[in-house]
C-alpha positions as CSV (number, residue, x, y, z in Angstrom):
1,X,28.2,7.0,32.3
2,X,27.9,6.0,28.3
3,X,26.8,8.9,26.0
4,X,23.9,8.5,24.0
5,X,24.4,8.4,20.5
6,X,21.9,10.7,17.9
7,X,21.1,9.7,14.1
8,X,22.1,12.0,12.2
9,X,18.6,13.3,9.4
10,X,20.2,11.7,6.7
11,X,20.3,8.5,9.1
12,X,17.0,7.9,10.2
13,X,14.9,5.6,9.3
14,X,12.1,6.8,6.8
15,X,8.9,6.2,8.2
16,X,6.1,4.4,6.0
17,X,2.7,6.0,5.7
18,X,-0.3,3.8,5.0
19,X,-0.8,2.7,1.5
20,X,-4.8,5.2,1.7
21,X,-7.7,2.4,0.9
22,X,-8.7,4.2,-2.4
23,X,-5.2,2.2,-4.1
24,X,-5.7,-0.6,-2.2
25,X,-9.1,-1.1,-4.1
26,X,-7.8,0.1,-7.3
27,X,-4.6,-3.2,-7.0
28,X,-7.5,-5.8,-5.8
29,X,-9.9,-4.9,-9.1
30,X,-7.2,-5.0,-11.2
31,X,-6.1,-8.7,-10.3
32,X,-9.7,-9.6,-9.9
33,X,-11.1,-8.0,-12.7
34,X,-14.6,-7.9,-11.0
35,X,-16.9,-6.0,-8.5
36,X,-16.1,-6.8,-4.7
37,X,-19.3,-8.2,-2.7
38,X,-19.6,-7.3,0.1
39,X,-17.8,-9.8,3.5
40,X,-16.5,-11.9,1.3
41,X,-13.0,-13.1,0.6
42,X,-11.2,-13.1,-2.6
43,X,-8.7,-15.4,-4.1
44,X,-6.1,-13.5,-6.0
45,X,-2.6,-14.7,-7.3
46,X,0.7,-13.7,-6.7
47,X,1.7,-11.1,-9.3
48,X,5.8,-13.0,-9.4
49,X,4.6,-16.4,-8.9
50,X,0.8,-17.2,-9.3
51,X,0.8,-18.4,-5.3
52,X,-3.3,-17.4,-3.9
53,X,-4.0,-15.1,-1.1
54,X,-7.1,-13.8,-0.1
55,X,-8.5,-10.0,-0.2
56,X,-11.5,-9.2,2.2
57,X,-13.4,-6.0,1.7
58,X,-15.3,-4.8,5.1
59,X,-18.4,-3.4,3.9
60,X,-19.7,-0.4,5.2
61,X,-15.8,0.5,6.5
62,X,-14.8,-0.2,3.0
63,X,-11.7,-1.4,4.5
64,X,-9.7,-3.9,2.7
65,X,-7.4,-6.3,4.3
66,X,-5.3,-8.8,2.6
67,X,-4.5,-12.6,3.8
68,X,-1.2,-14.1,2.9
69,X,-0.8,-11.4,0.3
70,X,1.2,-7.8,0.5
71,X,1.7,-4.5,-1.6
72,X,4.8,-4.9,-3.4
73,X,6.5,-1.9,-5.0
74,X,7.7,-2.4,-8.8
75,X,10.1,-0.2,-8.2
76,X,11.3,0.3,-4.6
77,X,10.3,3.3,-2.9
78,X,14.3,3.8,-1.5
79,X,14.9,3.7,-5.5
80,X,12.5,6.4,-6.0
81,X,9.9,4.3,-6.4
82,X,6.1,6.5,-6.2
83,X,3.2,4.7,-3.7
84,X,0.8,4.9,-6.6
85,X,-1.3,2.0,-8.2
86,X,0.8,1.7,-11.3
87,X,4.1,1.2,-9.4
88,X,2.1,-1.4,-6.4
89,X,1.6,-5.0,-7.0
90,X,0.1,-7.9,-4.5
91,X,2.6,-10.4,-3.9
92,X,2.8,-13.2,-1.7
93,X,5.5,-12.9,1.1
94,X,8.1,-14.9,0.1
95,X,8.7,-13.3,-4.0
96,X,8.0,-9.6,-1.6
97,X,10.6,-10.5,0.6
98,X,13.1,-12.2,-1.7
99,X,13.0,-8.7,-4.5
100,X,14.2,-6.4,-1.0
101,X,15.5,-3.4,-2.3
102,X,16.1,-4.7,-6.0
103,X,14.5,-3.7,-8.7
104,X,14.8,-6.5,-11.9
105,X,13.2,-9.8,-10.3
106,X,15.0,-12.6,-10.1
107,X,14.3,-15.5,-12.8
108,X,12.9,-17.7,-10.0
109,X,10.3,-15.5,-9.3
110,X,9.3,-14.6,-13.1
111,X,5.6,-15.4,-13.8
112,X,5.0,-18.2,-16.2
């Protein structure tokens, strides 16, 4: 019979919390420099490359959800990095996904 194998603490994955709504308001304003109405989508730039997603604020919920856009830390959080407002950027999947774990962005991705 095959053993089964524990992580040791230091091995275990570290579990993300959600990013609370009250930050994810404070990144949207500050790339769209305006009040949200109400159900209706927002076209906001990448922060690395200028690409447009969308931001839709529910309302009453006061929910925001984003469309082809994510929150992107500056500085990673496995480098230290704090989930605050000032450290958080939206960023379109590809630049998010191409900075990983790194911390200086890569001239390709450097906004014009």
């Amino acid at each position: 019979m095959p053993r089964i194998r524990t992580l040791k603490p230091e091995h275990r994955q570290h579990r993300k919390v959600a990013i609370p709504n009250a930050t994810r308001m404070t990144l949207v304003l500050r790339h769209h420099r305006r009040p949200l109405p109400k159900h209706v989508s927002l076209p906001i730039p990448c922060h690395w490359c200028g690409s447009v997603g969308y931001a839709y604020w529910w309302g009453k919920a006061g929910w925001i959800a984003l469309s082809g856009l994510e929150i992107d830390h500056v500085i990673p959080e496995c480098l230290g990095g704090p989930t605050v407002a000032t450290n958080l950027v939206l960023a379109c999947r590809p630049c998010n996904r191409s900075r990983g774990w790194r911390h200086a962005v890569p001239p390709r991705l450097k906004r014009a």
